[in-house]
N, C-alpha and C positions, 0 to 999 in steps of 0.2 A: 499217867501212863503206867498199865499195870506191867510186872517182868515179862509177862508173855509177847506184849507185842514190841519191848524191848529185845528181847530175844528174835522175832522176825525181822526186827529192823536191821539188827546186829546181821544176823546171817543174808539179808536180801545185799548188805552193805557190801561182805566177806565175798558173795557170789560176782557183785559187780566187777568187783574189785580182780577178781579171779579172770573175767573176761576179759575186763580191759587190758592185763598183763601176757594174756593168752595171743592175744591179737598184737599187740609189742614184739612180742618177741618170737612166732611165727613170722617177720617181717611188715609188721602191717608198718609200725613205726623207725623200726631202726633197721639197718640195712642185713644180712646176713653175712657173715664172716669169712673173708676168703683172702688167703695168702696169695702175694702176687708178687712174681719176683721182681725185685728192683727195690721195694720198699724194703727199711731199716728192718723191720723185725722177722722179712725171710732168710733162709739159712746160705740163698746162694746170692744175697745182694750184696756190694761191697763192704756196705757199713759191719753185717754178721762175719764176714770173712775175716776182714777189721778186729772184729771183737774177740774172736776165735784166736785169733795167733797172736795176738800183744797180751795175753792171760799167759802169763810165762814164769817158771820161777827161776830166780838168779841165786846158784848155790856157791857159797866162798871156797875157794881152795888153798891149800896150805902153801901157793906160791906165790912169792914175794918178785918183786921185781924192783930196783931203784928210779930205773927211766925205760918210758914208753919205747919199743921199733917204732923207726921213719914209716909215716904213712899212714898215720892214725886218725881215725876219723869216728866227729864223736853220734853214738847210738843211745835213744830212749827204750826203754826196754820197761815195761811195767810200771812207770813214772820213776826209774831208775837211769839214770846217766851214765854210760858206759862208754869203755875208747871202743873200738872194734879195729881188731889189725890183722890181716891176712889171716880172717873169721877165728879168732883169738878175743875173748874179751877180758878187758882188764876195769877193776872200780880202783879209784883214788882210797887211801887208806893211809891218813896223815904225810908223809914227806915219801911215800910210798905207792906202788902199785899193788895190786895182788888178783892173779888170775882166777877170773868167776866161770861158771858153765850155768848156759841158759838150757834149763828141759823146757 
């Protein structure tokens, strides 16, 4: 086989090839892409909602506290453990509290 009709083969192969992928992805093979709310990955299904507001950061503040106020109950906050007490948070810091702010 001389290069030239390697050369046709190559380019009839390249052209097939071009069609077949033309007609894929025009929809012939796979479906066409459409958000639809309810499912994980739209912006107003609960799972994005979910994902939107537990993306938080927990910033430390320079206040100490010995023991928790009555009535504390405990919140995960960005796979962070927190008390929450009359919307106050506080992290555990050795034999101590100290009050955090979630932005």
């Amino acid at each position: 086989m001389n290069s030239m009709q390697r050369l046709m083969i190559g380019t009839c192969g390249l052209l097939a090839a071009g069609a077949v992928m033309d007609g894929v992805l025009s929809g012939g093979l796979v479906p066409p892409a459409a958000a639809i709310v309810g499912r994980p990955a739209t912006p107003v299904s609960a799972a994005g909602v979910a994902r939107r507001t537990t993306r938080r950061v927990v910033r430390r503040s320079a206040i100490y506290v010995a023991t928790l106020p009555v009535g504390c109950g405990t919140v995960y906050i960005d796979g962070v453990s927190l008390y929450s007490c009359g919307g106050t948070y506080y992290q555990p810091y050795g034999t101590q509290y100290v009050v955090v702010y979630v932005d």
